[in-house]
C-alpha positions in Angstrom: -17.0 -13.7 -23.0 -13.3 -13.2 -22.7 -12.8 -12.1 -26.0 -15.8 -9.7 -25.9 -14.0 -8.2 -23.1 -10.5 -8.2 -24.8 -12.3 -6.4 -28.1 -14.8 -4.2 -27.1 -13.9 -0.7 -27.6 -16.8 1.5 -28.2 -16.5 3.2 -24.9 -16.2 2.6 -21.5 -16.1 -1.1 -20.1 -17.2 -3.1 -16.7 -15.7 -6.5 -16.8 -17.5 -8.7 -13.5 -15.4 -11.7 -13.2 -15.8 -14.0 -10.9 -12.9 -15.8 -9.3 -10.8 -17.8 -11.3 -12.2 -16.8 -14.5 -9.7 -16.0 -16.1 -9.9 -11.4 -15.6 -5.6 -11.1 -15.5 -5.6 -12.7 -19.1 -8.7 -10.6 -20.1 -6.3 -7.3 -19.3 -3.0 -8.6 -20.6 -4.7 -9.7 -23.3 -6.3 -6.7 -24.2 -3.3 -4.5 -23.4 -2.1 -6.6 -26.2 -4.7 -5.6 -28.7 -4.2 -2.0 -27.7 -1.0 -2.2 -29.1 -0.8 -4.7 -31.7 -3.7 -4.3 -33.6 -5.7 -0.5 -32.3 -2.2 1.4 -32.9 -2.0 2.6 -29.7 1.3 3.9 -28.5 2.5 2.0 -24.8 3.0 5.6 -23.5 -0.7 6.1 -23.6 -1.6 3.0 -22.1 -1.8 3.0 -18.4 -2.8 -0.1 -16.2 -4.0 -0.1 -12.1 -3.3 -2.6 -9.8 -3.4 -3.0 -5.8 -0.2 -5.0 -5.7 3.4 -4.8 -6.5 3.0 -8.7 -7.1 -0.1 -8.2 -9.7 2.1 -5.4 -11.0 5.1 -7.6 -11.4 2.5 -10.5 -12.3 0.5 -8.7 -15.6 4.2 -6.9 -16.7 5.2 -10.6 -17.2 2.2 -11.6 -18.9 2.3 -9.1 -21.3 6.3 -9.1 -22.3 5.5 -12.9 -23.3 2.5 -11.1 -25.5 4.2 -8.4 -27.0 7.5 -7.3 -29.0 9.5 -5.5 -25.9 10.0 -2.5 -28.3 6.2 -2.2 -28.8 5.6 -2.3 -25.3 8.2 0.6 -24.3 6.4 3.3 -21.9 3.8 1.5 -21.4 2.6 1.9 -17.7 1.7 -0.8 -15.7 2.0 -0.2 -11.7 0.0 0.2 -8.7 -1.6 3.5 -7.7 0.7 4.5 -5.1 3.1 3.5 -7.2 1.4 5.9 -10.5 0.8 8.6 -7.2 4.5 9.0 -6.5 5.4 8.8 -9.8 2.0 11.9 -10.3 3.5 13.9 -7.0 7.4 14.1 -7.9 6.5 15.3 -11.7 3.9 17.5 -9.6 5.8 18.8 -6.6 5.7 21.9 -7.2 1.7 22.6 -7.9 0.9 20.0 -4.8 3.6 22.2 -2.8 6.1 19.8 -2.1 9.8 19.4 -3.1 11.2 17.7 -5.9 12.7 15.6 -3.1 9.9 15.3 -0.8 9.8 12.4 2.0 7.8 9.7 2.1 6.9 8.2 5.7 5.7 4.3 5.7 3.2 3.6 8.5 5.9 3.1 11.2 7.3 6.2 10.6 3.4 7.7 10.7 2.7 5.9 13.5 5.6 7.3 15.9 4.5 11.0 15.0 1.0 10.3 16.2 2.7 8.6 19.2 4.7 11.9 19.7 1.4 13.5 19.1 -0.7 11.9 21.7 2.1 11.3 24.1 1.3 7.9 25.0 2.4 4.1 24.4 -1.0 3.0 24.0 -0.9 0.8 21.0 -4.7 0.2 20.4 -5.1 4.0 21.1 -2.5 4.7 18.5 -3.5 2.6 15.7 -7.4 4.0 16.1 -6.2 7.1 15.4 -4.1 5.8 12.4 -6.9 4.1 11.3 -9.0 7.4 11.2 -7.1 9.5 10.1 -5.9 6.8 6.8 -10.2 6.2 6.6 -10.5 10.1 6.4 -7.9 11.3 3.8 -9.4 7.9 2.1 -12.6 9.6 1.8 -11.0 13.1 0.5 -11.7 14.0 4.0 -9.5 16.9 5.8 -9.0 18.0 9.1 -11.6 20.4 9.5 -14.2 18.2 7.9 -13.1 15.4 10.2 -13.9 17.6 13.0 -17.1 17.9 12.1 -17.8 14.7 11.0 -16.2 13.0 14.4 -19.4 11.6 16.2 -17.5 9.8 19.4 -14.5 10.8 21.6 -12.4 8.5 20.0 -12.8 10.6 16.3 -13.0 13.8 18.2 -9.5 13.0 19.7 -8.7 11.6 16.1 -9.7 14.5 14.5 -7.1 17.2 16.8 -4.3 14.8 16.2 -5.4 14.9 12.6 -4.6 18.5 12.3 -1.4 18.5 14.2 -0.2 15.7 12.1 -1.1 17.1 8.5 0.9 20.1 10.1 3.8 18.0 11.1 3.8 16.3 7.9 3.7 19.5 5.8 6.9 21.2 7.9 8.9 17.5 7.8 8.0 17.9 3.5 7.0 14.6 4.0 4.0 12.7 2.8 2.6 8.9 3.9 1.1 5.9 1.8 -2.5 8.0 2.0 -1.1 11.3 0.4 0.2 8.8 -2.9 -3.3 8.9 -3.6 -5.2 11.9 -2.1 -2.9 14.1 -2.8 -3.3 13.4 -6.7 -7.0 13.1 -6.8 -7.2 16.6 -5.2 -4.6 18.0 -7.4 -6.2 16.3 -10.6 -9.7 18.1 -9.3 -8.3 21.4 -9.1 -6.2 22.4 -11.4 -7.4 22.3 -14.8 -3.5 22.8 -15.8 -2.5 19.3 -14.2 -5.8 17.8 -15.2 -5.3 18.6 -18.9 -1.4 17.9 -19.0 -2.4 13.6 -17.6 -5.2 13.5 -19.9 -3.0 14.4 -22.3 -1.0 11.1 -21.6 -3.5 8.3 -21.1 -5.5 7.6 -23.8 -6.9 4.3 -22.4 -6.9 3.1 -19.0 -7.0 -0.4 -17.1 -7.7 -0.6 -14.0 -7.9 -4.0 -12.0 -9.6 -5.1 -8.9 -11.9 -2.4 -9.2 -14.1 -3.3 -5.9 -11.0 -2.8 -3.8 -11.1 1.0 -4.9 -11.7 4.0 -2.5 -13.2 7.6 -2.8 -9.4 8.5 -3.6 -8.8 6.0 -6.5 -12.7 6.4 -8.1 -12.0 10.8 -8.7 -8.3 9.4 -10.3 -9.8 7.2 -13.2 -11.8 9.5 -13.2 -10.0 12.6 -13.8 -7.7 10.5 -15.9 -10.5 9.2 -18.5 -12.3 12.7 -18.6 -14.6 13.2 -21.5 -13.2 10.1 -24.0 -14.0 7.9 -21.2 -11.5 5.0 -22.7 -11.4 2.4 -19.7 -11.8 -1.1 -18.8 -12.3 -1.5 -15.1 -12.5 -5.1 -14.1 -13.9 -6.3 -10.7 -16.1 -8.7 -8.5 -18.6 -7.1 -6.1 -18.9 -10.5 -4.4 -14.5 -10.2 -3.6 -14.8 -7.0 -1.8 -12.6 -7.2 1.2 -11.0 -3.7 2.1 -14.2 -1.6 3.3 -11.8 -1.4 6.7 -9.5 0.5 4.6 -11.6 2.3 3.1 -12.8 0.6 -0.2 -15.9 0.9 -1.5 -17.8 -1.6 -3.5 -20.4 0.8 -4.6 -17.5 2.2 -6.7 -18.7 -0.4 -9.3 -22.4 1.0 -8.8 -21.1 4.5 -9.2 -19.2 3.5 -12.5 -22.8 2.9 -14.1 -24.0 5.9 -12.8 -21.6 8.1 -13.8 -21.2 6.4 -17.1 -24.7 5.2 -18.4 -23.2 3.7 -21.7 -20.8 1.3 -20.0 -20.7 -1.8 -21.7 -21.2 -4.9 -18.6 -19.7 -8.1 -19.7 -19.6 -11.1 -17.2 -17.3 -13.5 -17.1 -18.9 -16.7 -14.9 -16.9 -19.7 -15.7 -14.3 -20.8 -13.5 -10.9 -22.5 -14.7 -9.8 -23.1 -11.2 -11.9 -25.5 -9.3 -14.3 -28.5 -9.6 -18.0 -27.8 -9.6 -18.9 -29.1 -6.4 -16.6 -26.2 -4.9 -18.4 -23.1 -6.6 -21.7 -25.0 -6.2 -21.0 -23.9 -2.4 -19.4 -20.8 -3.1 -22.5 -19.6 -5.3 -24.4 -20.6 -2.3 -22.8 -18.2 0.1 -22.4 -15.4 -2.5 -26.1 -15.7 -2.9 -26.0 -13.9 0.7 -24.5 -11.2 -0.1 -26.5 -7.8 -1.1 -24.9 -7.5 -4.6 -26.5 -5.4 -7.7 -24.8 -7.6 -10.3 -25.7 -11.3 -10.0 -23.6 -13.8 -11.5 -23.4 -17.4 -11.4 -20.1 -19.4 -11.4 -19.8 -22.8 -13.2 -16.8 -25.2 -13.9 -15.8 -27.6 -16.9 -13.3 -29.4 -14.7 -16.0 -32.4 -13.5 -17.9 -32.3 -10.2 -15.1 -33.1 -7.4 -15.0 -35.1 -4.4 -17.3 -34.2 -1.7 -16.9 -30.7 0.6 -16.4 -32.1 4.4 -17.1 -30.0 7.0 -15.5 -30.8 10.6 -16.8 -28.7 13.9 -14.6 -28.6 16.7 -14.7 -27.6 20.2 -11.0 -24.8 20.3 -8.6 -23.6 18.2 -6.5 -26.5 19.8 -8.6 -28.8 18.4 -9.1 -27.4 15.0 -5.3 -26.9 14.4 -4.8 -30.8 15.9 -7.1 -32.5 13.3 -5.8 -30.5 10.2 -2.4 -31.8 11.0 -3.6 -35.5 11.7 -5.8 -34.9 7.7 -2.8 -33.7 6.6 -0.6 -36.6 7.5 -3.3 -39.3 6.5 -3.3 -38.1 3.0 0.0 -37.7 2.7 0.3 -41.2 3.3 -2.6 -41.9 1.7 -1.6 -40.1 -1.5 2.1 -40.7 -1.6 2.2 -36.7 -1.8 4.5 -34.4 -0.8 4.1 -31.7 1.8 4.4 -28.8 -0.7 1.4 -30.3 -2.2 -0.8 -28.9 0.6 -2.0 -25.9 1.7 -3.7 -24.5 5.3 -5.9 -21.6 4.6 -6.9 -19.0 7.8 -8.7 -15.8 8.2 -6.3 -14.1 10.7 -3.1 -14.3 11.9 -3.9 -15.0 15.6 -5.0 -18.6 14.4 -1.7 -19.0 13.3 -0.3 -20.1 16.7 -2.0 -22.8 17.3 -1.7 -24.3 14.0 1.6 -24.2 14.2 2.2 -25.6 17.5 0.1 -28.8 15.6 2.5 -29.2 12.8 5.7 -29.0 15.2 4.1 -31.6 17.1 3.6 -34.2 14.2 6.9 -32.8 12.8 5.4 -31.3 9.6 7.6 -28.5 7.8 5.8 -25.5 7.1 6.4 -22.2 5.8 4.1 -19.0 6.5 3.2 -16.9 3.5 2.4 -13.1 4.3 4.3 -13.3 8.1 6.2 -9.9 9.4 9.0 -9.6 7.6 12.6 -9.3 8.9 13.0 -6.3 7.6 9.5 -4.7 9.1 10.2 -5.5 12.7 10.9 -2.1 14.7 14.2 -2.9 16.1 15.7 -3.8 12.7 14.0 -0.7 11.3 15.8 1.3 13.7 19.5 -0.1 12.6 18.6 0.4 9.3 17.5 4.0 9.6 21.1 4.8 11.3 22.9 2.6 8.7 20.9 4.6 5.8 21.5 8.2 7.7 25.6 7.5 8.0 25.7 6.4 4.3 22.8 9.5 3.0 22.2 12.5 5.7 19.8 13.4 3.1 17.4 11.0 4.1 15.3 12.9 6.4 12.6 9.9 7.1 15.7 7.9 8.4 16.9 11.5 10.1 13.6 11.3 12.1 13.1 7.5 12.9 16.8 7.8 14.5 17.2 11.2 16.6 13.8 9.8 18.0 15.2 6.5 19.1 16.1 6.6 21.6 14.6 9.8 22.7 17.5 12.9 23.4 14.9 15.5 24.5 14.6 16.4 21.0 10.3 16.5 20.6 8.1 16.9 17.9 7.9 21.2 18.3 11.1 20.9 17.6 11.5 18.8 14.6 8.7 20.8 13.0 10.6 23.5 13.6 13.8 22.4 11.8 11.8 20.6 9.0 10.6 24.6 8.7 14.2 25.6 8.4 15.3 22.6 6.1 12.3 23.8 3.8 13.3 27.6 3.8 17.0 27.3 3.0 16.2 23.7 0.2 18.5 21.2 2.6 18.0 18.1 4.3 17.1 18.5 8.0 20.3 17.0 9.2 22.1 19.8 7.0 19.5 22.3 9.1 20.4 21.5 12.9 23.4 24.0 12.4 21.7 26.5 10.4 18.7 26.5 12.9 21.4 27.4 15.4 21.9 30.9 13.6 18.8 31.9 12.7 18.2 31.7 16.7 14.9 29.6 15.9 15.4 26.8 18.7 16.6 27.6 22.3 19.9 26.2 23.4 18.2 23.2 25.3 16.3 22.1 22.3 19.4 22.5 20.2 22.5 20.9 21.9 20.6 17.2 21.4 20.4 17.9 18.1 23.9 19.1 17.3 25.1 16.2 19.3 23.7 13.6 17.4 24.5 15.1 14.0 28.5 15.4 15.2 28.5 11.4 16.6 26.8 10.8 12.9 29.3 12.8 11.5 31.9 11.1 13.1 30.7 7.5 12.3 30.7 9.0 8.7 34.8 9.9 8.9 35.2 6.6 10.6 32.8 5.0 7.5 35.2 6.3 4.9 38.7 5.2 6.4 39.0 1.8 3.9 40.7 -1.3 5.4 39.3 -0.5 9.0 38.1 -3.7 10.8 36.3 -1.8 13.8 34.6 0.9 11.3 31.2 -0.5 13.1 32.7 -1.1 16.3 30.4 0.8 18.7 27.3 0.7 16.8 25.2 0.1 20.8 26.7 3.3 21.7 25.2 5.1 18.9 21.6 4.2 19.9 22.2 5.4 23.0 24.5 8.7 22.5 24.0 11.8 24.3 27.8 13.1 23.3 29.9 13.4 20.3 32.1 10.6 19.8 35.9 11.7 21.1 
C-alpha cells in the first residue's frame, strides 16, 4: 500500500496511516518520485508539517533520496513557517511592513495582561486560549462577540478587539496571524491567490488530523482547481481539538473533493502484535468514519501488564523499583528505557522516585532555559542594545519593569513608528514633536531610550572589562545613565 501511495497521481490523495506504518517514508518517498521520475521542478513542490523537528526530519530523508541539485527550491517547512515566509512576500496586500514584528505567546500574553489589568494567570491564559481558538476558526472580533455565550468569552471577546488593535498599531503579528492572516488573504484577493497557485503545483501536507479551520482554506487555496495533493493523516491520532484542530478536516477533504483516491496503510513496523491488538481495542472506541485495523509482522510480544495503584506516589515508586529489576535482570542500560506520561504535573513525583533509587534521568519536552520569563527579559535588553530595531524586544523591556509607560501609550508610538517607517525606539523622540504623547507619558520613555543609548556607547568601547557592569540597574532604571 505504500507504493500505491508513493505512485498514485490521478488526482487528489488521502493517505490513513496508522501509527508506525511507515506515512514519513510514504511522503519522502513520493517527493522523490515527484522529482526523479514525474519531472517536477522542487520549486513547485511544497510539503506541510506541524513541527520544526518533522521539518528538519523529512528534509533529511529526502537529501539521502535525491541529487541535492534536483531538490533545490523545493519547500519543505511547517505552516507557520510557509505563513511568514506568505506574509513578508505579502506585506504589503495583508497591510503590514516588510519588517513587521512577530510576538511569541509571552510577548501576547503580557499585552492581554496590560489589557485586563490583572495578574491573574488562569484568567489570562483563558483569554489567550479564546482569542488563539477564535482567529483559529477565521473568527474576528466582532463575530466573537456574538458568538461569546458565557462571561468568560464575553470578557474575551472586548479584550479581543483591543488586542487585534494593539497588534495592528505595534505592526506586529503572533503565531495565530502566521496562518489566519494567509488563509484570509489567499480568500480574498484573487491577485495573491493566483500568483501561489502559480508556484505549487503539487502539495504534501502531513499530519493532516492535527489541521484547523486556518490550515484546511490554505491547501486549499493553494491546490485550487488541479487539486494535486497528498494529505496524509490518522483520525484515530487526533490530539489538538484544544487548539483548535479539527478531525473532521479529513471528512471535509472527501466532501469537498469526491474523487479523492483513500489508500490505508494498516501495518505496523514498530511494535509486536500483542501491543496493537490492545491499541485496536481502544481505537475501536473512538467515533471514527474511516476504520482501519493495525497488524504487525514482528511476532506476538510478551504479555501487556497492567499495575493499579492507590497515588501518584505509589505509581512513580513501582516504575522505578520495574525499572531497576530489569535492569538487573536484563543487564541493560538505563538509556534503554523509557517512562511515558500524559501531563507534566506527573512529572514530580516520578522524579522524586528515580532520585530516590538514584536512577539518572533526563526530561524530554521540559521548559526550556531559554523560555523561562526572567531569562527572556535579559535577552530582550541584550537583543535591544545590540538591534533598537527590534521592537518586540523594545516592548518586552520598557514593560519590565513597569516606568509608567502603559499600553495607550505604546499604541500610540507604534502609530508614530508606523507613519514615519522607523522602529519604535527611533519613534520616542519623534513622538515628542509631533506633540502626540503628554509630557508624563513621554519622559519614561525618553529615559529608557537615553540609558539604552548609553549602554550602546559603553557596548562599542572594545577592550572594556566592565562594558556589562550594571546590567541590575538597567532593569530597574528610571534615569539616564550619568
Amino acid at each position: 500500500m505504500q507504493r500505491k501511495a508513493v505512485l498514485y497521481l490521478n488526482g487528489p490523495c488521502l493517505v490513513l496511516a496508522g501509527a508506525g506504518s511507515g506515512k514519513t517514508r510514504v511522503i519522502t518517498q513520493k517527493i522523490a518520485y515527484l522529482l526523479r521520475e514525474c519531472g517536477y521542478a522542487a520549486r513547485n513542490v511544497v510539503a506541510l508539517t506541524f513541527t520544526n523537528k518533522a521539518a528538519r526530519e523529512m528534509s533529511e530523508r529526502i537529501r539521502q533520496l535525491v541529487d541535492p541539485r534536483l531538490a533545490k527550491g523545493l519547500t519543505v517547512s511547517t505552516f507557520h513557517s510557509l505563513g511568514l515566509r506568505f506574509l513578508r512576500e505579502e506585506a504589503e496586500h495583508a497591510g503590514l511592513k516588510k519588517q513587521f514584528s512577530i510576538l511569541d505567546s509571552n510577548d501576547a500574553l503580557a499585552i492581554i495582561q496590560e489589557l485586563l489589568a490583572t495578574t491573574d494567570r488562569a484568567r489570562l491564559k483563558s483569554v489567550q486560549q479564546n482569542i488563539s481558538l477564535w482567529k483559529n476558526g477565521l473568527i474576528g472580533p466582532d463575530e466573537a462577540s456574538v458568538a461569546a455565550q458565557t462571561p468568560s468569552e464575553a470578557e474575551a471577546a472586548r479584550v479581543y478587539r483591543d488586542y487585534s488593535a494593539t497588534l495592528s498599531a505595534y505592526q506586529a503579528v503572533d503565531f495565530d496571524d502566521l496562518i489566519r492572516l494567509p488563509a484570509t488573504l489567499l480568500e480574498r484577493n484573487d491577485e495573491v491567490r493566483a500568483r501561489w497557485q502559480s508556484r505549487v503545483h503539487y502539495l504534501l501536507v502531513d499530519e493532516y488530523q492535527d489541521t484547523n479551520v486556518c490550515q484546511y482554506r490554505i491547501v486549499q487555496a493553494l491546490v485550487g482547481q488541479r487539486a494535486a495533493f497528498t494529505a496524509v493523516g490518522d483520525d484515530d491520532q487526533a490530539i489538538y481539538a484544544w487548539r483548535g484542530a479539527t478531525v473532521e478536516n479529513l471528512q471535509r477533504l472527501t466532501r469537498d473533493f469526491p474523487n479523492i483516491e483513500l489508500i490505508k496503510l494498516e501495518q505496523n513496523y514498530r511494535s509486536v502484535q500483542r501491543i496493537l491488538t490492545a491499541a485496536n481495542k481502544v481505537i475501536s472506541n473512538n467515533p471514527n468514519v474511516f476504520g482501519k485495523k493495525l497488524w504487525s509482522s514482528l511476532g506476538e510480544g510478551e504479555p501487556i501488564q497492567v499495575a493499579a495503584m492507590d497515588d501518584e506516589e505509589s505509581e512513580a515508586e513501582n516504575i522505578a523499583i520495574r525499572l531497576s529489576a530489569a535492569r538487573f535482570e536484563r543487564q541493560a542500560q538505563w538509556r534503554d528505557f523509557a517512562i511515558l506520561y500524559r501531563s507534566n504535573q506527573q512529572a514530580r513525583a516520578m522524579e522524586q522516585a528515580l532520585r530516590n533509587l538514584r536512577i539518572p534521568y533526563s526530561i524530554s519536552g521540559g521548559q526550556s532555559f531559554f523560555e523561562k520569563p526572567e531569562i527572556r527579559d535579559v535577552l530582550a535588553y541584550l537583543r535591544l542594545i545590540a538591534n533598537d530595531d527590534d521592537d518586540p524586544a523594545f516592548i518586552r523591556a520598557v514593560t519590565t519593569p513597569r516606568r509608567g509607560v502603559g499600553n495607550t501609550t505604546l499604541q500610540t508610538l507604534g502609530q508614530v513608528a508606523q507613519e514615519r517607517g522607523v522602529s519604535m525606539f527611533a519613534a520616542v523622540f519623534e513622538v515628542g514633536e509631533s506633540d502626540r504623547l503628554a509630557a508624563r507619558q513621554l519622559q519614561p520613555l525618553q529615559n529608557f531610550v537615553r540609558y539604552i543609548q548609553d549602554f550602546q556607547t559603553r557596548a562599542g568601547k572594545p577592550g572594556s572589562p566592565r562594558t556589562m557592569q550594571g546590567m541590575g540597574d538597567l532593569f530597574g532604571a528610571a534615569q539616564p545613565a550619568g
